[in-house]
C-alpha positions in Angstrom: 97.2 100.0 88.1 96.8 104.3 88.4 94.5 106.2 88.9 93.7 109.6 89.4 92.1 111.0 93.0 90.9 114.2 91.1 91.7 116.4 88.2 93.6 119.4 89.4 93.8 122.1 86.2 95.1 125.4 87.1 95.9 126.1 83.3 93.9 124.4 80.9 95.0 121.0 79.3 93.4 120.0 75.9 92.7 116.6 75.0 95.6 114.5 74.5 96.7 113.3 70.7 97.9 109.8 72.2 101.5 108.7 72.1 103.8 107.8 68.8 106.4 105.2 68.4 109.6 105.5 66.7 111.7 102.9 67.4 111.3 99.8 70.1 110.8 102.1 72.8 107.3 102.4 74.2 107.0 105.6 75.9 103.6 105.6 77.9 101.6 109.0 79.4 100.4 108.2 82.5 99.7 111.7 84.0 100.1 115.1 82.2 100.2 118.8 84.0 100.6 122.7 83.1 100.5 125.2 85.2 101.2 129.2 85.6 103.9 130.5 85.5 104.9 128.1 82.6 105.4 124.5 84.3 104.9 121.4 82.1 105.1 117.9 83.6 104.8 114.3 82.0 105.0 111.5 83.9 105.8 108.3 81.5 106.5 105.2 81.5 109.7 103.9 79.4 109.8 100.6 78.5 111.5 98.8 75.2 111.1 95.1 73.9 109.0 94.6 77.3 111.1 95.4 80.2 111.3 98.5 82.0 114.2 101.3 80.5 116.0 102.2 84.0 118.6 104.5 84.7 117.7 107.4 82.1 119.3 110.4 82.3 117.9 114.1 81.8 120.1 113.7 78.3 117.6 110.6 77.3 114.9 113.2 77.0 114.3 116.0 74.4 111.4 118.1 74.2 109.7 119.4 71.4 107.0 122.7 71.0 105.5 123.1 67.9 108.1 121.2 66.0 111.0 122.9 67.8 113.4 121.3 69.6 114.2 122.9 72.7 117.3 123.3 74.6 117.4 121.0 78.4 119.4 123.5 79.4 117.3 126.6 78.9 114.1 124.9 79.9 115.5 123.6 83.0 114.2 119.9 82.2 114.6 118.2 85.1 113.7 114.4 86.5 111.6 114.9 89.7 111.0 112.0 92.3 108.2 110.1 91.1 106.6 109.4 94.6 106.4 113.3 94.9 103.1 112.3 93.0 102.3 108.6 93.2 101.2 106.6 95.8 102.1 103.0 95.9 101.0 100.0 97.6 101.0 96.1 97.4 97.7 94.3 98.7 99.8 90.5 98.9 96.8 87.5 99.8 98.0 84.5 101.0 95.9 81.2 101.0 95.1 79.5 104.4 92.5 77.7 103.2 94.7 74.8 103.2 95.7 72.4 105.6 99.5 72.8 106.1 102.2 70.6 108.1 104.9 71.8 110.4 107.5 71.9 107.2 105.0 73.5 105.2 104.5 76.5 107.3 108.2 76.9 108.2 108.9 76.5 104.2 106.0 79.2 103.8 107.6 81.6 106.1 111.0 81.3 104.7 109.8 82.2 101.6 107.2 84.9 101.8 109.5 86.8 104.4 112.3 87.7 102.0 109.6 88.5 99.6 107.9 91.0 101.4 111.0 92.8 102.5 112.1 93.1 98.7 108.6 94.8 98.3 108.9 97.6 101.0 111.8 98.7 99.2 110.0 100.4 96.9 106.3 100.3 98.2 104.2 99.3 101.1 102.9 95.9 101.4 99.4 94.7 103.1 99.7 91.2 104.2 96.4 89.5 104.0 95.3 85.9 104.5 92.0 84.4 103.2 89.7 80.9 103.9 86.2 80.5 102.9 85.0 83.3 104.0 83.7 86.5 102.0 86.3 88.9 103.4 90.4 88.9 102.9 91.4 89.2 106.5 94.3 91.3 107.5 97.8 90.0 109.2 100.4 92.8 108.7 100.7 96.3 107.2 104.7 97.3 106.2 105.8 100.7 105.3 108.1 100.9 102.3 111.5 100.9 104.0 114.0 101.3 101.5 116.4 99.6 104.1 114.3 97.1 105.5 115.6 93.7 106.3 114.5 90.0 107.0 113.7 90.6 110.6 113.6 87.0 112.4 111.4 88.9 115.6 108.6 90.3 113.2 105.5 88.5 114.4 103.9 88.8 111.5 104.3 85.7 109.8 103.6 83.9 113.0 100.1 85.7 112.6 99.8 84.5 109.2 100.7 80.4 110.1 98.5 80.5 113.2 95.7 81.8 111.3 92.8 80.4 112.3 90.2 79.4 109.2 86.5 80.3 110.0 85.1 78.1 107.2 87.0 75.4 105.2 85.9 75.8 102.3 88.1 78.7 99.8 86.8 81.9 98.7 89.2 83.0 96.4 87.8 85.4 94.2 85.7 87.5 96.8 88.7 87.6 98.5 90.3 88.8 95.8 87.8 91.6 95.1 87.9 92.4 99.0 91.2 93.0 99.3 91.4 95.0 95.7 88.4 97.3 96.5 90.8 97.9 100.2 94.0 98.7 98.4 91.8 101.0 96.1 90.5 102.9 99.7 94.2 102.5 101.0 95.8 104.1 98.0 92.9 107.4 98.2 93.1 107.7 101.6 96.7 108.8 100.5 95.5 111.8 98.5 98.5 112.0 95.7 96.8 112.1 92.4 98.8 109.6 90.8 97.7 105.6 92.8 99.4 102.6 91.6 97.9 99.2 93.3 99.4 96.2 92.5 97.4 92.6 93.9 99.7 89.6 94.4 97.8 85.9 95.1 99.5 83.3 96.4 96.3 80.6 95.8 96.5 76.8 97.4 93.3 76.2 96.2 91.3 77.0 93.3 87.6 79.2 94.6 85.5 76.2 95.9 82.6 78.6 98.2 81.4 79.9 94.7 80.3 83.0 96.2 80.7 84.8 93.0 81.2 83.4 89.1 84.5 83.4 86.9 82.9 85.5 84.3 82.1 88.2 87.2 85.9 88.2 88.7 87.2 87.6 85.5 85.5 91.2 84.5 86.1 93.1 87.7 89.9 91.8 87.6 90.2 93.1 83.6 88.4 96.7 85.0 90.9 97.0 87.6 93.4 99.5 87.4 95.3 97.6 89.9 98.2 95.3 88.6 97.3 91.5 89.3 100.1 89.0 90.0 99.0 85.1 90.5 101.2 82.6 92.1 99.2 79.3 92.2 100.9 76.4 94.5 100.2 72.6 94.1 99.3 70.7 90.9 95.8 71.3 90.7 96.7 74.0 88.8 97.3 72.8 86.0 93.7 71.4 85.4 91.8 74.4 87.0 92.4 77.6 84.5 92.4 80.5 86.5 95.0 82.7 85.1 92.9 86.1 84.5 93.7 86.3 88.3 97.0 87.0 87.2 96.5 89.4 83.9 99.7 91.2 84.5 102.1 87.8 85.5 101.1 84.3 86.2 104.1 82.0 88.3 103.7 78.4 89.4 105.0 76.4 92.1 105.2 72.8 92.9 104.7 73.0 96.9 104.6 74.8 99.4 108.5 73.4 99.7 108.9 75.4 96.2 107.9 79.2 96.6 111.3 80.7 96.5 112.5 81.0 92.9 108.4 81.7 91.9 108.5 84.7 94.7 111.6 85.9 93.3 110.6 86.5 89.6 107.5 88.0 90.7 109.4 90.6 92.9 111.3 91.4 89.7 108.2 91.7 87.2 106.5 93.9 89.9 110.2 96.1 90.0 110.1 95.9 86.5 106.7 98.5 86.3 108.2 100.6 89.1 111.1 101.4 87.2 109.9 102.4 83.7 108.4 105.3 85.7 109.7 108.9 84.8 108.3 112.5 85.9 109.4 114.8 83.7 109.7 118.6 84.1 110.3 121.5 82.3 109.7 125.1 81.6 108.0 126.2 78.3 109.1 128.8 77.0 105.9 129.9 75.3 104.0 132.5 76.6 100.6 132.4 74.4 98.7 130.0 72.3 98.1 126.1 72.1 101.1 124.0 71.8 101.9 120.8 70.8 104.5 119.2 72.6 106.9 116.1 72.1 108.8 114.1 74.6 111.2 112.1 72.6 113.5 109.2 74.7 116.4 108.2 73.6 118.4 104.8 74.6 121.6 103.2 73.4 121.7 99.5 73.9 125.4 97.8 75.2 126.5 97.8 71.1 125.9 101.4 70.8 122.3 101.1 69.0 119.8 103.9 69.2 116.5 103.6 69.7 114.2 106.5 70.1 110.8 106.6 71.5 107.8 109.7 71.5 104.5 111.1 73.6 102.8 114.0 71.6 100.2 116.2 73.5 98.6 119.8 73.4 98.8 122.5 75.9 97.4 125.5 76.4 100.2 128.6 77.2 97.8 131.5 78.1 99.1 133.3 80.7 102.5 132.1 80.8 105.4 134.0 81.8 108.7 134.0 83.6 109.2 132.7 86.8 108.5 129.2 86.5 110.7 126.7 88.8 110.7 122.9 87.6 111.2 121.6 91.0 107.5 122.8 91.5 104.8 120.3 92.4 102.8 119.1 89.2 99.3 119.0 89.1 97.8 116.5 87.7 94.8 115.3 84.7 94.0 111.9 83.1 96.0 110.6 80.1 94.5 109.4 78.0 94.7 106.6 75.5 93.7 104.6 73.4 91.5 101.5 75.0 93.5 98.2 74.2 92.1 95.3 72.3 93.3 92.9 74.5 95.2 92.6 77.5 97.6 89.5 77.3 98.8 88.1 80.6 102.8 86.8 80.6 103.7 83.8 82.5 106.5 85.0 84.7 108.0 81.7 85.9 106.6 78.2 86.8 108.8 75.5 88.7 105.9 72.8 88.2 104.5 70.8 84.8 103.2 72.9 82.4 100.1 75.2 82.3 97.2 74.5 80.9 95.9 76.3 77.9 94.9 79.8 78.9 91.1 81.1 78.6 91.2 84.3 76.1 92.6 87.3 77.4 89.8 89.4 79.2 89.6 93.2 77.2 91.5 95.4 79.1 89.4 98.7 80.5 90.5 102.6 79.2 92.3 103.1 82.2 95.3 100.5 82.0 98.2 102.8 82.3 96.5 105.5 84.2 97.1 102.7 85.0 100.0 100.5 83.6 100.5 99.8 80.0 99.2 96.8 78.4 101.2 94.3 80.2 104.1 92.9 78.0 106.5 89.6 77.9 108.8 90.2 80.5 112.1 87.4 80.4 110.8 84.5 82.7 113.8 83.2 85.4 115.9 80.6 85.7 114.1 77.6 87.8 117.1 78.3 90.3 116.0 81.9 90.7 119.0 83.8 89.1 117.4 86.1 86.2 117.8 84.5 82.7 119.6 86.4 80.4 118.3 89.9 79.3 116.3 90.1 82.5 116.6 93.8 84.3 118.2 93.8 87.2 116.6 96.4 89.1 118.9 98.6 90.9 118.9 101.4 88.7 121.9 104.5 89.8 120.4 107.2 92.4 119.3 110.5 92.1 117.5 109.5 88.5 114.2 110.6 89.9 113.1 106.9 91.5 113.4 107.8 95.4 
């Protein structure tokens, strides 16, 4: 899902040890920075038993040099807004390839137009639509508007329903590389350091035009540092297996008639990542010398239970002095970690039969959490659409370092 434009190093940053556990919270590096006169930023992503940790405080996280715990206070740690450094945007590809009746297309509408709005809250949204041609074809670019609403005079979705198929056939899976390898130009054109893409399909059809084989999709989709969300519609699905379209969340739908409730779990799993984002920074107070540095996270569950979660790293303080602001723009290098055997795909919610058996997970590439970490079960939803018990609701308090 992230990656990195370029490596800005100002103060030299070794290689990273990898992250430790302790506990059932999974604290992820996704970006690490130092910088004169004594700045050190980790941006991390919290998650425990699967689902995003939101709402953290500045007291969740402790921070350790050389063994040493250090004092929030005196190091001024401090949550910055993660989009001060990460780009995000949504490429969402919507099938036309498919014949569709006057209830269909009004059912269509009604559905994806919520959807999209729930997206720009947090990120910007590319509407594409695809047939069987090679390219994904564009309807509709929203900015993230963290106040937008269903707006009954945008055009766009009359774009989308009068869209005009070139060929009749489907080309799903070059249309699904075509409108990755664009998100990937959108998200660079942006120039923040930190790019998180996330792909959402919406397929009628399985690929008939055959343009390119599953094997070859299958391992451009798995090398992706995008997130990839598949919501397949109509029961063909259930006989055609192509959930490595959807490595991070697979939903189903019935119809056309059906999208709603499938939408709405996939707006959550896709909130879900954006919310176990943290940027944390802080002001060593060494002035000489590699250091090894902890970021411990602490969480207390509705009983009072304690969970506790670490990233370990090295930095070099050469040079270091007073002065140092935490407020100050990190700059940022590759975290690195460990490559993942596997990377399992979660099915987020069906409102149809059953799937069929899923093909072996595809091996996930090294930069998955650069990119996002190895996806995990999130809680599927209730058919009706209400979240299922133990599902994050993501409206996490303000000024926690998510604007």
């Amino acid at each position: 899902m992230r990656s990195l434009s370029q490596l800005l190093v100002p103060v030299a940053l070794c290689a990273l040890a990898g992250c430790g556990l302790t506990g059932t919270v999974n604290v992820e590096p996704v970006a690490v920075s130092t910088q004169k006169p004594g700045n050190v930023a980790m941006y991390v992503a919290v998650s425990q038993h699967g689902s995003a940790v939101m709402g953290l405080d500045t007291q969740a996280f402790k921070v350790y040099e050389d063994g040493k715990k250090l004092d929030n206070e005196q190091i001024k740690l401090t949550l910055l807004p993660t989009a001060t450094s990460a780009t995000r945007r949504v490429a969402l590809l919507v099938d036309m390839s498919k014949s569709l009746n006057a209830d269909d297309r009004k059912a269509m509408a009604e559905a994806l137009r919520p959807f999209i709005v729930k997206l720009r809250e947090r990120e910007a949204v590319t509407l594409y639509a695809f047939d069987g041609t090679k390219s994904a074809h564009l309807i509709a670019d929203y900015p993230r508007d963290a106040r937008a609403e269903p707006d009954e005079k945008d055009t766009s979705m009359d774009r989308l329903l009068a869209f005009s198929r070139r060929d009749s056939s489907s080309s799903l899976y070059t249309a699904v590389i075509d409108s990755a390898q664009k998100l990937s130009a959108s998200l660079a054109a942006e120039g923040k350091p930190i790019q998180d893409g996330t792909v959402i399909v919406v397929a009628l059809n399985p690929d008939l035009a055959g343009r390119v084989d599953d094997a070859k999709v299958r391992d451009f989709v798995a090398d992706s540092p995008h997130h990839y969300f598949l919501l397949t519609v109509g029961q063909w699905a259930t006989s055609t297996n192509i959930s490595f379209l959807g490595k991070n969340g697979e939903a189903r739908a019935g119809s056309v008639n059906t999208l709603g409730s499938p939408l709405y779990d996939l707006e959550k799993a896709v909130d879900d990542d954006y919310f176990r984002d943290y940027l944390v920074s802080y002001c060593s107070p060494s002035r000489a010398g590699m250091r090894e540095v902890r970021l411990e996270v602490t969480t207390h569950d509705a009983q009072g239970k304690v969970s506790k979660g670490s990233y370990e790293t090295e930095f070099d303080a050469s040079g270091f002095g007073p002065g140092c602001s935490p407020q100050a723009t990190p700059h940022f290098v590759l975290a690195a970690k460990p490559k993942p055997k596997e990377a399992p795909r979660v099915t987020v919610a069906s409102n149809s039969r059953p799937a069929a058996k899923p093909a072996a997970p595809a091996s996930a590439d090294s930069n998955a959490k650069v990119s996002a970490a190895t996806p995990e079960a999130k809680p599927a939803a209730t058919p009706s659409g209400a979240p299922s018990a133990g599902t994050p609701i993501a409206e996490p308090p303000s000024g926690l370092g998510y604007e």
